[in-house]
C-alpha positions in Angstrom: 216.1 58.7 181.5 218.5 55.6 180.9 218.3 53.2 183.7 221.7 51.1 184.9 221.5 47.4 185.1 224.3 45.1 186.2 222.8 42.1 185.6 221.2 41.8 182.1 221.6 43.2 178.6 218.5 44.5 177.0 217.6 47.4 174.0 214.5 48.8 174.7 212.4 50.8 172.3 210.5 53.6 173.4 208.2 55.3 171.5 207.7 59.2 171.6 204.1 60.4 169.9 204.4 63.6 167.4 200.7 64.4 169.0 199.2 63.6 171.9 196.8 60.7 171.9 194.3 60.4 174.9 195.2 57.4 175.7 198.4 55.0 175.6 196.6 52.2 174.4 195.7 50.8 171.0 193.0 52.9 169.0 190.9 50.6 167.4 187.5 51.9 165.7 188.4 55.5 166.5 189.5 58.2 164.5 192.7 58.0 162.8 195.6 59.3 164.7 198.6 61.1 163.0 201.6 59.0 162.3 203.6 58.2 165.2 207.3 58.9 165.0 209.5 55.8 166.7 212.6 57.0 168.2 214.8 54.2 169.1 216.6 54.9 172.4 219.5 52.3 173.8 219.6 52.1 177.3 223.1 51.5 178.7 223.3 48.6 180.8 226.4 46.2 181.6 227.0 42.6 181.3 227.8 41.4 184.3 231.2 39.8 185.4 231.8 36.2 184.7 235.3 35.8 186.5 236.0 36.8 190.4 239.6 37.7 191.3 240.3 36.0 194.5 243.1 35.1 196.3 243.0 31.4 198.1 243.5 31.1 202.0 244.4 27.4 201.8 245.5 24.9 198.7 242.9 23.8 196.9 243.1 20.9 194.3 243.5 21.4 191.1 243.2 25.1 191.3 246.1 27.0 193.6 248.2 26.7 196.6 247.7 29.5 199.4 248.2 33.2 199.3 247.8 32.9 194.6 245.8 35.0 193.6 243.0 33.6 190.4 240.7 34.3 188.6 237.3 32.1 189.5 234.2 32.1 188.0 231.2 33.5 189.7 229.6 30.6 191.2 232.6 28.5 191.6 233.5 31.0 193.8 229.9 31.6 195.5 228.5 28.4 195.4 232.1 26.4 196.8 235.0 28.8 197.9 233.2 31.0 199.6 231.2 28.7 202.1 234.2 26.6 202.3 236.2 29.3 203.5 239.1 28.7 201.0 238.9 31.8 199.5 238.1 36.1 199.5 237.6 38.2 197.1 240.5 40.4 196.4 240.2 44.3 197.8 242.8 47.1 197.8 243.3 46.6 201.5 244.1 43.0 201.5 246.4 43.8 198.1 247.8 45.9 200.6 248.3 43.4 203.5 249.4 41.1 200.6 252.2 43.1 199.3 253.1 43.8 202.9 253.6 40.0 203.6 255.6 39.3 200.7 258.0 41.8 201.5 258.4 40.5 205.2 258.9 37.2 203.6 261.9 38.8 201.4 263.7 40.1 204.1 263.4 37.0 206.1 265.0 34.9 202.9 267.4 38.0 202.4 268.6 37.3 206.2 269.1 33.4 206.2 270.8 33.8 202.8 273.5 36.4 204.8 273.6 34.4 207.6 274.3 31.1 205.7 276.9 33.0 203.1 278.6 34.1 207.3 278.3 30.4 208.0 280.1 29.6 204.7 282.7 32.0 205.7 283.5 30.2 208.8 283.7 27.0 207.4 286.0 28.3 204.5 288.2 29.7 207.5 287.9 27.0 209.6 289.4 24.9 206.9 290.5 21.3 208.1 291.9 20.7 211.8 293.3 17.8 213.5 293.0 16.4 217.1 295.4 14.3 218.4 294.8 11.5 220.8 297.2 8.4 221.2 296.3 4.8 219.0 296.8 1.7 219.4 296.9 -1.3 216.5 294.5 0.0 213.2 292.1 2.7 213.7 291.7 1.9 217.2 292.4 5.1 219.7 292.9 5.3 223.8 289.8 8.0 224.7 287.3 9.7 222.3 287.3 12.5 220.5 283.7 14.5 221.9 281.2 17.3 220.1 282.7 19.7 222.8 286.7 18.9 221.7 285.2 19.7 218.2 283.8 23.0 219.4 286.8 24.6 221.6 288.7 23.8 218.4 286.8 26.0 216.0 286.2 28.2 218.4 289.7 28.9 218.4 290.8 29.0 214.7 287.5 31.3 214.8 288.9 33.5 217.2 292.6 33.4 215.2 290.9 34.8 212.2 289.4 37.2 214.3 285.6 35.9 213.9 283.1 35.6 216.6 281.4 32.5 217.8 278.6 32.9 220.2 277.2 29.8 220.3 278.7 26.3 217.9 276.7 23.1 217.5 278.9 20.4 216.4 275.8 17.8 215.3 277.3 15.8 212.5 278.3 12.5 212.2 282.2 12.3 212.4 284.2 11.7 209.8 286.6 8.5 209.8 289.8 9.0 212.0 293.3 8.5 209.8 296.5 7.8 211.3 
């Protein structure tokens, strides 16, 4: 019978009498017993695992940021992630939830990149514009030019090229007037 250990390696010998003997015991002072065969048997048992693969659920110095997935030795992980909370071992279903996430994530940075390459667009569109308003001696000018003024203005070299714009927040600083 070969017995399974996880935590140790051992070889044990077993011995396996050619006769029977009456006893299991040593047989000193008694008649001489026939030669005992030994039979060497190996029992299969496993080292056990040294490393933990984990993934961390918050930075930790000098080991990972949140959401990477290590490697950890045993009782690093047992005696200090685990209590901490930092960190969980790694299963199938949390791979799972894991590759879920990251794909979520992709198509969130797939979106903003199109919507910023849409906003690029505009601005390449938009070009340069001028607003006139009546001056006076230098750069000094009779009124203001406002955020809204700004906006109706793209708004309609948007709606020239055909584009459309929902909703334009003009919150920049403005650039120097030239006469």
């Amino acid at each position: 019978m070969a017995s399974l250990s996880v935590a140790t390696t051992s070889l044990s010998l077993r011995s396996f009498p050619s006769t029977p003997s009456c006893s299991g015991l040593h047989n000193f002072g008694g008649p001489k017993l026939p030669f005992r065969r030994m039979a060497m048997e190996v029992m299969a048992q496993k080292k056990a695992k040294k490393t933990r693969k984990i993934i961390l659920k918050e930075d930790v110095a000098d080991l990972g940021k949140k959401g990477q997935l290590l490697d950890v030795k045993a009782g690093y992980y047992r005696n200090y992630l685990l209590p901490m909370g930092m960190a969980q071992i790694v299963t199938p279903l949390l791979l799972k939830e894991m590759r879920i996430e990251e794909e979520r994530i992709e198509a969130e940075k797939k979106r903003v990149k199109e919507e910023a390459e849409q906003l690029a667009l505009i601005f390449e569109t938009i070009g340069s514009f001028k607003v006139k308003r009546k001056g006076g001696k230098g750069k000094q000018i009779f009124g203001s030019v406002t955020t809204q003024d700004l906006a109706d203005i793209i708004k309609a070299q948007l709606q020239r090229y055909g584009l459309d714009a929902l909703h334009i927040v003009v919150a920049c600083h403005l650039p120097e007037i030239q006469i």
